[in-house]
C-alpha atoms as an extended CHARMM CRD file, in Angstrom:
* protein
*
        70  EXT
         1         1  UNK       CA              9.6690000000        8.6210000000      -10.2360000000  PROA      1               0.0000000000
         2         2  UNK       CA             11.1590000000       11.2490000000       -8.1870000000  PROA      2               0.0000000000
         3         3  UNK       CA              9.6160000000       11.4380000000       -4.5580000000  PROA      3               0.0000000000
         4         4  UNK       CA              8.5120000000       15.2890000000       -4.4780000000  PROA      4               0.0000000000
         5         5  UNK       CA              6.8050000000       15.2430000000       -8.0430000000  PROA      5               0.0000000000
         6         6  UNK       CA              3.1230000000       15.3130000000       -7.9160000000  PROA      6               0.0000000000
         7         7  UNK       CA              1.4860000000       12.1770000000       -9.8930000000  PROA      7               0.0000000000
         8         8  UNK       CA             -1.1630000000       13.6230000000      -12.2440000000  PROA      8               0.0000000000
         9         9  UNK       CA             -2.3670000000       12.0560000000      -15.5590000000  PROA      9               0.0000000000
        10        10  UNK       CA             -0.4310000000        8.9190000000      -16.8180000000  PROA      10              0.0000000000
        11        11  UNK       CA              2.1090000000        9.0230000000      -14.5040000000  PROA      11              0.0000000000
        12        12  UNK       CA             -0.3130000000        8.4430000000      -11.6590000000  PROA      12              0.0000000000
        13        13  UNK       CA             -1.6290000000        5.5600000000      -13.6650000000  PROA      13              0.0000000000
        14        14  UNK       CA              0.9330000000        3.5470000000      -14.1870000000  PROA      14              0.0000000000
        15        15  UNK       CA              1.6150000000        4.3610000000      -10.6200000000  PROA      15              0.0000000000
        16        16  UNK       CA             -1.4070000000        3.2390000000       -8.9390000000  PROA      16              0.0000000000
        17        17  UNK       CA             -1.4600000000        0.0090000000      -11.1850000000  PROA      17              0.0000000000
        18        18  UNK       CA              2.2250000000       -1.0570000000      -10.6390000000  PROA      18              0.0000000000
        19        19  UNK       CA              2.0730000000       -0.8980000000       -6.3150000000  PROA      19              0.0000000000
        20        20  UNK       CA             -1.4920000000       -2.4250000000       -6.5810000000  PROA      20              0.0000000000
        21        21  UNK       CA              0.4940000000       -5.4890000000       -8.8200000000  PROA      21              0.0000000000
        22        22  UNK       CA              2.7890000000       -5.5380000000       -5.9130000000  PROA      22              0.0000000000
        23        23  UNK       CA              0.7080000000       -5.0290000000       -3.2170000000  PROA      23              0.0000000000
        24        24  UNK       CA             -1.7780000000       -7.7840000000       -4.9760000000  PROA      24              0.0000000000
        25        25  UNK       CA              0.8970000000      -10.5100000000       -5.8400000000  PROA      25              0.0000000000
        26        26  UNK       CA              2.6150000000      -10.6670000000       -2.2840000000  PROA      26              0.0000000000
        27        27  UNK       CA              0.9210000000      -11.0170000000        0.9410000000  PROA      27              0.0000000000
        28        28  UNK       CA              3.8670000000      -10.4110000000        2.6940000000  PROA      28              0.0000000000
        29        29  UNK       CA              3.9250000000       -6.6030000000        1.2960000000  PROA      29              0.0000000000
        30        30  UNK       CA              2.2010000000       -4.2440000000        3.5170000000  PROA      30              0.0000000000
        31        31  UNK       CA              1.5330000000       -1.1320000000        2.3160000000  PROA      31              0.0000000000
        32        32  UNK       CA              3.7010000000        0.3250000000        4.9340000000  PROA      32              0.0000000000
        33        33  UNK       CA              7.0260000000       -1.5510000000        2.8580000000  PROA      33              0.0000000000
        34        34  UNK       CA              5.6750000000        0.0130000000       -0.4040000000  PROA      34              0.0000000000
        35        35  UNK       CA              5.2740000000        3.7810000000        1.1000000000  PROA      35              0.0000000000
        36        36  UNK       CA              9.0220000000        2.7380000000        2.2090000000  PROA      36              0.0000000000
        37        37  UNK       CA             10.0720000000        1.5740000000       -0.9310000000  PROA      37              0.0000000000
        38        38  UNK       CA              8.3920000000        4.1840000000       -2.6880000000  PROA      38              0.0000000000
        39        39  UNK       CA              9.4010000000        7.3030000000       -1.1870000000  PROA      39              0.0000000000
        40        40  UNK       CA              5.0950000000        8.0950000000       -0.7520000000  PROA      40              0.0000000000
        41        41  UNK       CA              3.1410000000        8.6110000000        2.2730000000  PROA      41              0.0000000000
        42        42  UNK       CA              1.4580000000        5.3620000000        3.7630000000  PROA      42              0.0000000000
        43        43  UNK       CA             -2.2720000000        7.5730000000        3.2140000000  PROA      43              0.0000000000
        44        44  UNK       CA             -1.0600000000        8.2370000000       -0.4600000000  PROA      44              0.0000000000
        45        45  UNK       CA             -0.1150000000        4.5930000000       -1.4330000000  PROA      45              0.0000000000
        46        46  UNK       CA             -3.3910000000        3.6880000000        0.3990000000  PROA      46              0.0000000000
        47        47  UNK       CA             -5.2290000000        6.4670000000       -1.3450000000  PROA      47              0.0000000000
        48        48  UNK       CA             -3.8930000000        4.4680000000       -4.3430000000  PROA      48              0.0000000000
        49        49  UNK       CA             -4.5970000000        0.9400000000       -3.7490000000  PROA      49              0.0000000000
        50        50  UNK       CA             -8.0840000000        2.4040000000       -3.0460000000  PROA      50              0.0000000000
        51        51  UNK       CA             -8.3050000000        4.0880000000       -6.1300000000  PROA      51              0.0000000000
        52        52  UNK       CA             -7.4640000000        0.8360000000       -8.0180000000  PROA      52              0.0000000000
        53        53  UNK       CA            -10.3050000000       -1.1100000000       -6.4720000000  PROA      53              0.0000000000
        54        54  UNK       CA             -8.0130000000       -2.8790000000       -4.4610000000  PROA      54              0.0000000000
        55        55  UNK       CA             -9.4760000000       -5.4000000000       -1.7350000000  PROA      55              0.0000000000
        56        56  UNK       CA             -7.0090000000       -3.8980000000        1.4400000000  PROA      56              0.0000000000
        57        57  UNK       CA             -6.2220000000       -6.8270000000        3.7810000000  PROA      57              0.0000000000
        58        58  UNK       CA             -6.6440000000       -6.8690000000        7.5810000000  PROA      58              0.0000000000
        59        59  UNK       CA             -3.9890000000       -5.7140000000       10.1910000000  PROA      59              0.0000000000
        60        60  UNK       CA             -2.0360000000       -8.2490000000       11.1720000000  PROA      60              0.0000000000
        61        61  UNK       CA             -0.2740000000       -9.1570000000       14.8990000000  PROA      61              0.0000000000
        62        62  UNK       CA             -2.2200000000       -9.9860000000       17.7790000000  PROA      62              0.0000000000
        63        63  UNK       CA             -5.8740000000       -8.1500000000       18.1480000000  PROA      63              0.0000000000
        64        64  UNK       CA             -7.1570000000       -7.1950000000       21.6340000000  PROA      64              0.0000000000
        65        65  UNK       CA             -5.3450000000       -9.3170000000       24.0270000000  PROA      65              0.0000000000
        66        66  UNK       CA             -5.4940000000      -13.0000000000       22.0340000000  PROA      66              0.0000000000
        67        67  UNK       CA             -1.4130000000      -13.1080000000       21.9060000000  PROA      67              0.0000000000
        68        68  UNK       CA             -1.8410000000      -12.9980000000       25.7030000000  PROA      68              0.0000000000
        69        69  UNK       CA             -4.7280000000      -15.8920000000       25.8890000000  PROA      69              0.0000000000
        70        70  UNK       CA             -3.0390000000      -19.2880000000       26.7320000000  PROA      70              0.0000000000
């Protein structure tokens, strides 16, 4: 799909359900490496996800100090 075409109708569809398939079957994807891989914004794939009653995961990396705690 080319990058500056606005998604409407079936097109945003099959869209939204292919990077929620990718986004679902590899928790190693963030949705950071699918607005990447996609040529989208990182709100529009979430938008997206969202849309397709996708459960988001949590950041990952160290929260609030914890890497630091020894």
């Amino acid at each position: 799909m080319p990058r500056s075409k606005p998604l409407i109708g079936e097109d945003r569809e099959r869209f939204r359900e292919s990077v929620s398939v990718v986004y679902k079957s590899d928790p190693d994807v963030s949705i950071r490496d699918i607005s990447e891989w996609t040529g989208r914004s990182f709100g529009f794939i979430r938008a997206m996800l969202v849309e397709a009653g996708v459960e988001l995961r949590s950041r990952g990396g160290a929260h609030c100090g914890k890497a630091l705690e020894t």
